[in-house]
PAZAPA-4460 file (N, C-alpha, C; in steps of 0.05 Angstrom, whole numbers, plus 32768, in hexadecimal, padded with zeros to 4 digits):
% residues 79
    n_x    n_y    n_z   ca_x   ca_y   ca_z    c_x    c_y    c_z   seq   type   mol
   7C6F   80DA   8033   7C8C   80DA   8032   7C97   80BE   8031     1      X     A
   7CAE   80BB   802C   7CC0   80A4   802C   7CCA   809F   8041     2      X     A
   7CC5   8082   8048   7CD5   8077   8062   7CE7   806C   8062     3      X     A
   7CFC   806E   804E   7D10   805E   8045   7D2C   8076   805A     4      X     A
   7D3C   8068   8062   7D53   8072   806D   7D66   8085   8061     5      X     A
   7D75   809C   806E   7D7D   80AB   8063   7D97   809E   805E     6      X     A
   7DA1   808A   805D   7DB7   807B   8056   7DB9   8076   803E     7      X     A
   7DD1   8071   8038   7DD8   8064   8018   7DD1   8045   8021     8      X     A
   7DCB   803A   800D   7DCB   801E   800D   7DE8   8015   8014     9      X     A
   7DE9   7FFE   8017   7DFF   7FEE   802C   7E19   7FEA   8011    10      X     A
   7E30   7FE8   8001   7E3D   7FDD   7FF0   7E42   7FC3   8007    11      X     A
   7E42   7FB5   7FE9   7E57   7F97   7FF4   7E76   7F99   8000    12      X     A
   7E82   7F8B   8009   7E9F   7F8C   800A   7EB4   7F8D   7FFF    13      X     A
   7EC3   7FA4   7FED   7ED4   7F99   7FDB   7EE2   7F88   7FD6    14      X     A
   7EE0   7F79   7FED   7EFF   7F59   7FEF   7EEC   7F4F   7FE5    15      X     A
   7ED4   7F42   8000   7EC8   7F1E   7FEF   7EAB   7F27   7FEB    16      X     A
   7EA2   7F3C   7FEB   7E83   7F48   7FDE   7E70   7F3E   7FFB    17      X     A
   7E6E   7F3C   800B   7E5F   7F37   801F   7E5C   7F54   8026    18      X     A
   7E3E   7F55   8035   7E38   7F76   803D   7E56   7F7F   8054    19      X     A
   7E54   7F8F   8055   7E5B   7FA3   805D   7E5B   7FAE   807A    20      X     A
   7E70   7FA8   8092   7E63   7FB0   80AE   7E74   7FCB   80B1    21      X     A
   7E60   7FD4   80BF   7E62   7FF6   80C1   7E80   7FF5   80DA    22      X     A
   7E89   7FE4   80EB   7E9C   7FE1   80F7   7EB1   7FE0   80E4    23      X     A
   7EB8   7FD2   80D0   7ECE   7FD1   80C1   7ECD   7FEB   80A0    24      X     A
   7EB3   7FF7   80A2   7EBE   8010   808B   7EA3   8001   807D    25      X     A
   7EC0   8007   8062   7EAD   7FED   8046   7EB8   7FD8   8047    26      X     A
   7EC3   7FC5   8059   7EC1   7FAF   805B   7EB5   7FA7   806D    27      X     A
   7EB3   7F83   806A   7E9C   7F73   8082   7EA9   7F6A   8095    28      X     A
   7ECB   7F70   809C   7EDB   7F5F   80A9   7EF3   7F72   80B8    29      X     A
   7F03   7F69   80CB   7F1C   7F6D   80CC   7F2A   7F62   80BF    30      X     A
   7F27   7F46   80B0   7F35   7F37   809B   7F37   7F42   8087    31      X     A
   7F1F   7F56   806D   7F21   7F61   805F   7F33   7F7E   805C    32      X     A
   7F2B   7F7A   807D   7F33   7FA1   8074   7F51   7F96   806E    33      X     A
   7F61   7F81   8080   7F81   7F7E   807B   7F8B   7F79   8065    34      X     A
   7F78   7F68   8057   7F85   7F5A   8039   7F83   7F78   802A    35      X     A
   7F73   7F8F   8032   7F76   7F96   801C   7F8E   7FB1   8024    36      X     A
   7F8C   7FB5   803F   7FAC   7FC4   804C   7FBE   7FB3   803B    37      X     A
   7FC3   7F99   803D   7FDA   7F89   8036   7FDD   7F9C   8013    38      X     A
   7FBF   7F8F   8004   7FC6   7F93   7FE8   7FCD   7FAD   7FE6    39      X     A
   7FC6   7FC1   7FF2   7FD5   7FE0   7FED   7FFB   7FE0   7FF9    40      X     A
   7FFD   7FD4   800D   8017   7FCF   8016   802A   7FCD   7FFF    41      X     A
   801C   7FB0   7FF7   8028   7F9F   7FE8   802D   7FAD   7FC9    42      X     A
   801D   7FC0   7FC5   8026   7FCD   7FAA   800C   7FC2   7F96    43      X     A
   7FFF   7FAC   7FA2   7FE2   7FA9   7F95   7FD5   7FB2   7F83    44      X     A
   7FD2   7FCB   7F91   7FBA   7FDF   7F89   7FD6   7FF7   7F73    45      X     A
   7FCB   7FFF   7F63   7FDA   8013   7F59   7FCA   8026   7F50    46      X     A
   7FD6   8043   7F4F   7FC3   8061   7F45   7FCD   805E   7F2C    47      X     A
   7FC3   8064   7F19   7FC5   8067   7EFC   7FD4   8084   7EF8    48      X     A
   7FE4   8081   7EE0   7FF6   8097   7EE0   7FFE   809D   7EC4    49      X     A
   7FFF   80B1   7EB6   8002   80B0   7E9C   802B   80B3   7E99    50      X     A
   8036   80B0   7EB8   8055   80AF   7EB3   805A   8092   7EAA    51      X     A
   8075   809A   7E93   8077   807B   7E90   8096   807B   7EA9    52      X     A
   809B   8063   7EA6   80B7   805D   7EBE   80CE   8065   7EBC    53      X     A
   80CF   8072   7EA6   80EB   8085   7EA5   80EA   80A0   7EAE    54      X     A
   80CB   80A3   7EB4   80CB   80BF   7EB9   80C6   80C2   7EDA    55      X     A
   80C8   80AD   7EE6   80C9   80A4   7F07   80E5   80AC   7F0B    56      X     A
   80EA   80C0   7F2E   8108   80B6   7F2A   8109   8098   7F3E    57      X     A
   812A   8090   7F3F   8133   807A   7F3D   8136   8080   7F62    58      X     A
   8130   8061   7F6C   812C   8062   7F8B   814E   8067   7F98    59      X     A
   8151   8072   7FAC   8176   806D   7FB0   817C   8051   7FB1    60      X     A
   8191   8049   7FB0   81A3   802C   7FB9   819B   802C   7FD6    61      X     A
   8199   8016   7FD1   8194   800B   7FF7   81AD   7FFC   8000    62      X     A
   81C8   7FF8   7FF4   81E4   7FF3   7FF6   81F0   7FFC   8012    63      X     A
   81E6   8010   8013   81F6   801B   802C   8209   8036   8022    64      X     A
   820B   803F   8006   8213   804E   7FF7   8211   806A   800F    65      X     A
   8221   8079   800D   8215   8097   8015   8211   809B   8032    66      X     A
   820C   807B   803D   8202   8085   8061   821B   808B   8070    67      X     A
   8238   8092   806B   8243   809A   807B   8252   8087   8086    68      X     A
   824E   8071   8081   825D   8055   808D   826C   804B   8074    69      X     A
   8291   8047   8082   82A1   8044   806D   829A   801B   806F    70      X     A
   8282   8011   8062   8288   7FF0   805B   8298   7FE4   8049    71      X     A
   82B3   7FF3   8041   82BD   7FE7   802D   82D8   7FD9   8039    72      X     A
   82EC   7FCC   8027   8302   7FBD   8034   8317   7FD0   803D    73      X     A
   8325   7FC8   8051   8335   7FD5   8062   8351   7FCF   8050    74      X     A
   8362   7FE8   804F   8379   7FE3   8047   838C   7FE6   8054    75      X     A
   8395   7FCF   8065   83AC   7FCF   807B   83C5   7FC9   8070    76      X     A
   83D6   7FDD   8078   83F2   7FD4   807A   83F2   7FDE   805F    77      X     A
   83ED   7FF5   804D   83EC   7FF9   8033   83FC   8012   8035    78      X     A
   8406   801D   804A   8414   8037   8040   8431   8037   8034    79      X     A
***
C-alpha cells in the first residue's frame, strides 16, 4: 500500500504564493486573508455576467430623496 497522506497537497496562497497555513484557510496569513476581504469589499473581485449595464437596475439616490425629511428651503412669511 501507499503511505502517502489522505490529504490534498498543500495550494500556495492566493495573495503572495507562500504555502498555505491551515489556521488562515487558503491563505498563509491574517494579512492575506484581509487584503483579499478588502479586494472583495472593495469591488476587486467581480462574477462574470453576460448582463450588460443597462440591464442592472439603477441604485436609489442617496440625496435624502424619499426619507420623509422635508430638507428643502423654508418659505416664511409667503402666505
Amino acid at each position: 500500500m501507499d503511505d502517502a497522506p489522505l490529504t490534498a497537497p498543500a495550494r500556495p496562497c492566493p495573495i503572495c504564493g507562500k504555502p498555505a497555513a491551515r489556521k488562515f484557510g487558503v491563505f498563509c496569513s491574517e494579512r492575506c486573508s484581509l487584503v483579499d476581504l478588502g479586494r472583495w469589499l472593495g469591488e476587486g473581485y467581480r462574477v462574470p455576467t453576460s448582463e450588460s449595464p443597462e440591464d442592472t437596475p439603477a441604485k436609489p439616490a442617496r440625496d435624502g430623496a424619499g426619507d420623509g425629511r422635508d430638507d428643502g428651503p423654508e418659505d416664511e412669511g409667503t402666505e
